[in-house]
N, C-alpha and C positions, 0 to 999 in steps of 0.2 A: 356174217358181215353185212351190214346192211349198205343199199344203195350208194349212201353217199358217202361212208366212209370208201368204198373201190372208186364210188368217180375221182374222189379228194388221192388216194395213190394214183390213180392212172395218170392223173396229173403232175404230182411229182417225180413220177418216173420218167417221163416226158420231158418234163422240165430239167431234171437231172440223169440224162439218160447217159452221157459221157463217164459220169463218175460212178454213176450207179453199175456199168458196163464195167470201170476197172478194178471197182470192188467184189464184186462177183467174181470174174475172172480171176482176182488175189487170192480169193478166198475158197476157191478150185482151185487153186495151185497149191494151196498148204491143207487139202485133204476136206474141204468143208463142203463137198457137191452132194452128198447125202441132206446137209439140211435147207441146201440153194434149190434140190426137187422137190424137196417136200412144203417150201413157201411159195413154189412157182417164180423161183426166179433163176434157174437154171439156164432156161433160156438166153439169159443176158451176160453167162461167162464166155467170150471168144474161143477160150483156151483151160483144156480139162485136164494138161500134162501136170504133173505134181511137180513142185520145186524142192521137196524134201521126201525120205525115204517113208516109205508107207510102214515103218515102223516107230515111226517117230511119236512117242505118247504124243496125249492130245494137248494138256497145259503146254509143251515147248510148243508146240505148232499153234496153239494160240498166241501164246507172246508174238510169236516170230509175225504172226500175222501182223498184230496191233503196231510193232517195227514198221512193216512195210506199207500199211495203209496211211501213216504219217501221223502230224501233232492232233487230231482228233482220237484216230483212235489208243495212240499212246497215252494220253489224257486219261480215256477210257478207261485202257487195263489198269492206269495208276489208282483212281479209283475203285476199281471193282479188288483191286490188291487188298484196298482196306476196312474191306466189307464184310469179315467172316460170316457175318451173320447171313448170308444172301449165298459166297461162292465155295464150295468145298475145299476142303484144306491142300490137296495136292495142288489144284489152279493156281491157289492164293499164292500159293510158294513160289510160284514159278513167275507173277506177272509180278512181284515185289522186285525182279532182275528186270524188269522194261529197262531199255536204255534209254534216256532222253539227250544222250550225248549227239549233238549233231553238227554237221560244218557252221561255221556263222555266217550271216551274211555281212558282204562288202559296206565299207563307211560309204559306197556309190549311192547305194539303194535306202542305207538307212539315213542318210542325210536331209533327204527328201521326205521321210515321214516325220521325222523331230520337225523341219521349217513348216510343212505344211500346214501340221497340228499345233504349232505355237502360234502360226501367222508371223514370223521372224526369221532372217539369217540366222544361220547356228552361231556365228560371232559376235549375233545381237544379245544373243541369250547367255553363251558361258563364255568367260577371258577363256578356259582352253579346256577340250575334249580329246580322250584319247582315242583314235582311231580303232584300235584291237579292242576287242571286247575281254572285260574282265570274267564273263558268262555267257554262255548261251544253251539256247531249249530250244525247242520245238518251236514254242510260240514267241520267245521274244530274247533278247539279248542283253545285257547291263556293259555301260560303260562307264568310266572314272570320270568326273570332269571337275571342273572349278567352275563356281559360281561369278558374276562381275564383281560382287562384294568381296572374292576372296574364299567364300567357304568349300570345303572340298564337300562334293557332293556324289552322287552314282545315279544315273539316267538310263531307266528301262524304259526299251524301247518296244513295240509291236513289228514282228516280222510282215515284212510286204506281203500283201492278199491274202494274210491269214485267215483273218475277219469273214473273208467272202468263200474261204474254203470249209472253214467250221459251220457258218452259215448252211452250205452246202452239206455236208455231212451229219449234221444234226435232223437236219429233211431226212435225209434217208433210211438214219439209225432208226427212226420213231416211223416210218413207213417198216422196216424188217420188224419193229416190235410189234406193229401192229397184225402183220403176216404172220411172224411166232406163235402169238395168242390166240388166231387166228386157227389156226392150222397144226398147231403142236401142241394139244390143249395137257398132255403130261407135265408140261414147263410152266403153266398160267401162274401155278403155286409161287413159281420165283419172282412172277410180278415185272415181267420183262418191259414192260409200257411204264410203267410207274422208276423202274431205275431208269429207262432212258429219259421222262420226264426230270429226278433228281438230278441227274448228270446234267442233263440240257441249265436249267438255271445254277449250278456249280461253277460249269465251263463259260458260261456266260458272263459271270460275275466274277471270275478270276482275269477274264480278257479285257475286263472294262476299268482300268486304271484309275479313272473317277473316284470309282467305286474303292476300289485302295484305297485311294488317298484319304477317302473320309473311314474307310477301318482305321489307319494310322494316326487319325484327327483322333477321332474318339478312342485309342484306346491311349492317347496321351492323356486324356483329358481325364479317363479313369486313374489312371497314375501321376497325376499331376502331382500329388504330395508325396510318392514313394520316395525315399532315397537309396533304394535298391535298386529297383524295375527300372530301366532307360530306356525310353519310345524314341529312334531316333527322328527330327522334325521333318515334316514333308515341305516343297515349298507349292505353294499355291498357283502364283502368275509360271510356274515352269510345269505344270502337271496339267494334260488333258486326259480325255479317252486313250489315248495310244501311247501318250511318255507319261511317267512318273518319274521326276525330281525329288529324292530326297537325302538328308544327312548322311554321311559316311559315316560309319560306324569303326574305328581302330580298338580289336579287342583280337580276343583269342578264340577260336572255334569250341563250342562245349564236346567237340568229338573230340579237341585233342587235351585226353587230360592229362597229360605226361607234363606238356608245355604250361598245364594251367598250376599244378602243382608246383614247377620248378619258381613258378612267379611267385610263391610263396603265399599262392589263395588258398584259403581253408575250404574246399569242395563240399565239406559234409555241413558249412553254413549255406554257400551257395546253393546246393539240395537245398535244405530246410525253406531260405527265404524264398528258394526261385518256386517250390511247391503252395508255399501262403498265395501266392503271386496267382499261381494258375486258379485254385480255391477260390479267391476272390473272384478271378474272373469269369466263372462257371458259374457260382453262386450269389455270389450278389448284382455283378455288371449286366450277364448276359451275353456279354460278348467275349468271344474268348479264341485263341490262335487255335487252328485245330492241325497245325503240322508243326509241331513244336520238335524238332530231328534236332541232333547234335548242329547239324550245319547251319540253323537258322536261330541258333542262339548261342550267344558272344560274352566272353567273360570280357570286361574292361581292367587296366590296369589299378584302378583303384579298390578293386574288390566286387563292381556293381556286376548287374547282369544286363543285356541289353537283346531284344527281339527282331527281328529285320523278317520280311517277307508275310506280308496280312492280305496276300491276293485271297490265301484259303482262310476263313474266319467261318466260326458259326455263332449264330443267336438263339438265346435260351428266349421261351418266354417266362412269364411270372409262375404257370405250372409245372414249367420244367426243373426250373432253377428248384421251386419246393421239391419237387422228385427226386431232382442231385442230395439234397441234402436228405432226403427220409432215405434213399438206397445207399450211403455212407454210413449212415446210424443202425440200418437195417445188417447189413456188410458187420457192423462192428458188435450187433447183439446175437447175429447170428443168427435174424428172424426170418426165413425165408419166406412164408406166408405174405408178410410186411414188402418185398420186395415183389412177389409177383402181383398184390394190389397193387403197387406204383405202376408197373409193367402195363396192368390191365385197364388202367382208368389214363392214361396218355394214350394207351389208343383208340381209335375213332371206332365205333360202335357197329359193330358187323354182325350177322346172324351167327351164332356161334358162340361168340367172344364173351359173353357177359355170363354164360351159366353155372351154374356150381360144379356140372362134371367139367367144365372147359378148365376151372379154378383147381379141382383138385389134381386133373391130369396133371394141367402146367408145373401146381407146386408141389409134386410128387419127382417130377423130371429135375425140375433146378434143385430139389434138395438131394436126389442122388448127384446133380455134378457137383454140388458143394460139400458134399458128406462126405469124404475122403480129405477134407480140409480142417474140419472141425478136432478139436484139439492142438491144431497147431499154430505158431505165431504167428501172430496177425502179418508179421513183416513176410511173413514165408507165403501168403498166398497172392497170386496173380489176378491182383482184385478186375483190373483192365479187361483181362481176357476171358473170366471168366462171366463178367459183365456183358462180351459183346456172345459168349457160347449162349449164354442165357438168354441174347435175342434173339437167336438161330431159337433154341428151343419154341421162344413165343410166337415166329412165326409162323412155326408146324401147325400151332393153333390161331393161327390167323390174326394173331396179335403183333401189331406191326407198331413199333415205335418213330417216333417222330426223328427223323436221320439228322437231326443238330444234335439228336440226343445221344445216338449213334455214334458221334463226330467224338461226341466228350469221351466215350468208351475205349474209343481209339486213339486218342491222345493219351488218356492215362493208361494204355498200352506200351503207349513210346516212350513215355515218362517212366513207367516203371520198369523199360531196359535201362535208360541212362542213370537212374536212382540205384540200380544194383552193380553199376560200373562206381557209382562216387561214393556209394556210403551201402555196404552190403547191409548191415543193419537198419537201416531208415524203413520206417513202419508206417507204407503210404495209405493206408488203412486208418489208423489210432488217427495218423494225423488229418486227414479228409474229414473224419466222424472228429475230432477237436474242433475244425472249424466250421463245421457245419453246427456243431451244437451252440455253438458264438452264434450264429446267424440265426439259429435259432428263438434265441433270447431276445433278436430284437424285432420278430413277429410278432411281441407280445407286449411291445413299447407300444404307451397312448396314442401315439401319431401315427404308426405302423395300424393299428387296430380301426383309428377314424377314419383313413385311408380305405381300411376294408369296409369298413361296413358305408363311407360313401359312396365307393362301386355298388355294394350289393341294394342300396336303395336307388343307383340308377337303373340299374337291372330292373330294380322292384318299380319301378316308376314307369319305363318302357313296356312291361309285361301290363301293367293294367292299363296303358294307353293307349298300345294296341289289341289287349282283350277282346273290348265288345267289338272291334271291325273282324276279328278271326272269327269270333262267333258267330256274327252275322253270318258269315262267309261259310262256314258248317250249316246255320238253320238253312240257306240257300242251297246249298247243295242237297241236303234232306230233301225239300221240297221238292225240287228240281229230280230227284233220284240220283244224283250223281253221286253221292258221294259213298266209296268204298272201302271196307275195312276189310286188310290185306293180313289179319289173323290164321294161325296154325296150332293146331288144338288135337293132339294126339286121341281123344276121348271126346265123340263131341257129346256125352253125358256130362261130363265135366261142365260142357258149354253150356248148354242148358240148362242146370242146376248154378253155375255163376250167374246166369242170366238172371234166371226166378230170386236167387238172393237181395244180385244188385241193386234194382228196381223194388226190391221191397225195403233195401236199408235207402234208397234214395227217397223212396215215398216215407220212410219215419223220417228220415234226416230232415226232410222239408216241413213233416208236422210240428218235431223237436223246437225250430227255429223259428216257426211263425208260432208256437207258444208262448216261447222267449221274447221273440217282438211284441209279443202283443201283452203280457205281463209288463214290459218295462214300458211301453205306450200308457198301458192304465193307473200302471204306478204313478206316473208324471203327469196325467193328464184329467186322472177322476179321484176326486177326493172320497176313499171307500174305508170303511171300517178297519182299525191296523189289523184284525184278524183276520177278514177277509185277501188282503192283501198278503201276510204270512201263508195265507194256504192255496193262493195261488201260485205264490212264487215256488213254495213247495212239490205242485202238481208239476210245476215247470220243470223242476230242477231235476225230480224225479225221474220223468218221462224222457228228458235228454240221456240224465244217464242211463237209462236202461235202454235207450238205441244204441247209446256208444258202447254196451257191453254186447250186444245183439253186434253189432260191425263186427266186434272184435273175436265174438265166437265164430262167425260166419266166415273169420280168414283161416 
């Protein structure tokens, strides 16, 4: 650990030494003083009596922890619940029971955050709000209210000084990750800095209602023409950072399908259309819900389908979205090879990651957990889950994918409990790989193609315009002797045999080409005998190709 990451915790700990003091202590009391000595922060539990019996496995005694340290680390375990890829199966089990159930607070306390954050009297803003709350969490509480125009609307509010306790909390998480990594170098493999990093902009972006409200703008805007899909409307002048305003939605819970069926909704449409819905929005939008639970989607009385809660969203980019659709196609041809390429080109380039044995381990590992599937219906396999087993595999080999991508793995997780509740048949496989191959046809549309190849000549435009200044910037280092080439050469015969090649195809490569230049300079510029001219362009043509078969033996 260098210098100034210890100054940079000394300081947090300092600065947080009250919470940091009741965390520690928490966390000795449900059995965690083994890992509080070995980060060096042992010293800051008051009190080392257990609160639970020392036989209490470890998954319960972690939950129970993430309970008693409050809405940060409840947050926590709810995420790390959906992570298989990262937390062992017994863990997972156990933090998927976090309760988030908590007392509410008083309309005393919450009154004063809605006036503040609108700059308005509460009676400025709605004709009538109801006191009791219709929900509450950790972090924040919903109430019912009516708009001045009349419309019925539901107002999430931010629990008092939550803000400044997350604040708080998230210092500290990422000071113990740093200590982890630090000092537990067994665990580094889990990457304990980088989840608390992921979680930190997660929790951040689920607290800032803003931020809602424009997931909920834009995912209207994506379904603006569905007459399935219902966004309910957010209101703008009633939503800041801390409340969010918007549409009441009167439908039926997708958990209760008893109630949905007796309404006389055909469910195995509702599947079908409400699956297009998620497809499109993985693969074409980008943007797309990534806790799509029974509870957070509503059948309405007309047959449609309607979404409520976009605090959790994730963003595909333009490579991801191509990877959702080749890992459906790959899923549906049964090409595992094809699916650990997608795996291995989204992740970011690590020493390791890119070799042909890193390649065949991977795709020797994913085709044993899929090969136990093969021959069977497509509808019978667990495409979800064995999607997110398959990233636990690629992290073994340090192939780490992008966690929006992650997010999509785990929703079509949830999706295919609820699809096996409405329609035991539905084949969310066929249908993924259907409309991904739709998408695919229109990669290959005039305007889809102009598109590409006008990024790839900005690309090509950037790359020679800053060319010659990188260059320079190498010749300078040459000269200067700085500059260092950080190569690993199992054989350094190897090295010096590529060496004596290189520089010999670079010295023909160079002779090749000022051949070439200088035959079509003579051609244009001196008026020589046509046979002359015939036999030099001959000697040219020659001589290049026989560098380029010499490169080519030489690999």
């Amino acid at each position: 650990m260098n210098v100034l990451t210890r100054v940079q915790q000394v300081r947090l700990a300092v600065k947080n030494v009250g919470r940091m003091r009741e965390i520690a202590t928490t966390m000795g009391q449900f059995g965690f003083n083994t890992l509080l000595d070995r980060i060096g922060l042992g010293r800051f539990a008051s009190s080392k009596n257990l609160s639970v019996s020392v036989d209490t496995p470890l998954p319960i005694r972690l939950r129970l922890l993430c309970e008693k340290l409050g809405p940060t680390f409840i947050k926590l375990g709810q995420v790390l619940s959906s992570r298989p890829d990262l937390i062992p199966a017994e863990i997972l089990e156990e933090l998927v029971h976090l309760q988030d159930d908590v007392e509410p607070v008083s309309i005393l306390e919450i009154q004063p955050v809605i006036e503040r954050s609108l700059g308005r009297k509460l009676n400025e803003c709605f004709a009538s709000f109801d006191t009791e709350p219709m929900a509450t969490a950790s972090i924040a509480q919903v109430h019912a209210a009516r708009s001045l125009e009349g419309d019925d609307v539901v107002v999430k509010v931010i629990k008092p000084n939550v803000h400044k306790l997350i604040t708080q909390d998230l210092e500290i998480l990422e000071m113990i990750a740093n200590l982890i990594e630090t000092y537990i170098p067994e665990v580094k493999v889990f990457r304990p800095r980088a989840i608390v990093t992921e979680f930190k902009r997660s929790l951040l972006a689920e607290t800032d209602f803003e931020r809602e409200f424009f997931n909920i703008k834009n995912y209207r805007e994506n379904f603006a023409d569905s007459d399935f899909l219902y966004i309910p409307k957010p209101y703008a002048d009633l939503s800041t950072k801390e409340v969010l305003t918007m549409e009441r939605i009167r439908g039926i819970k997708l958990s209760n399908l008893a109630e949905i069926r007796a309404m006389g909704t055909d469910t195995r449409e509702v599947l079908a259309r409400g699956m297009d819905a998620f497809y499109k929005s993985i693969m074409i939008d980008g943007l797309f819900h990534s806790d799509p639970h029974g509870g957070n989607i509503f059948v309405l009385p007309d047959g449609r389908m309607a979404l409520v809660d976009f605090g959790s969203v994730g963003y595909l980019s333009d490579s991801s979205k191509r990877a959702v659709v080749s890992m459906f196609l790959a899923l549906l041809a049964q090409d595992y090879e094809w699916l650990v390429q997608e795996y291995v080109q989204l992740s970011p380039a690590s020493q390791g990651t890119r070799t042909s044995r890193t390649m065949d381990a991977l795709s020797e590992e994913i085709y044993n957990l899929f090969s136990p599937y093969h021959g069977r219906p497509l509808r019978s396999i667990p495409s979800g889950k064995l999607l997110m087993d398959a990233s636990s595999l690629a992290l073994k080999h340090q192939v780490v994918l992008p966690a929006d991508l992650v997010m999509v793995f785990k929703s079509i997780m949830t999706l295919e409990g609820l699809a096996r509740e409405m329609d035991p048949d539905f084949d969310l496989v066929s249908a993924g790989a259907g409309y991904a191959k739709n998408v695919l046809k229109t990669l290959y549309k005039p305007e889809y193609l102009l598109k590409e190849i006008a990024f790839t000549g900005r690309d090509t435009l950037n790359f020679v315009r800053h060319f010659p200044r990188q260059a320079a910037e190498i010749t300078r280092q040459i000269e200067c002797g700085d500059l260092k080439l950080n190569i690993d050469f199992n054989n350094a015969k190897v090295l010096a045999d590529a060496q004596v090649k290189g520089f010999s195809i670079l010295g023909q490569s160079v002779v090749a080409a000022a051949v070439l230049i200088v035959a079509a300079n003579v051609s244009s510029d001196i008026a020589l005998p046509h046979w002359a001219l015939i036999s030099m362009w001959t000697i040219a043509i020659v001589f290049t190709t026989w560098t380029g078969w010499r490169s080519f033996r030489a690999k």
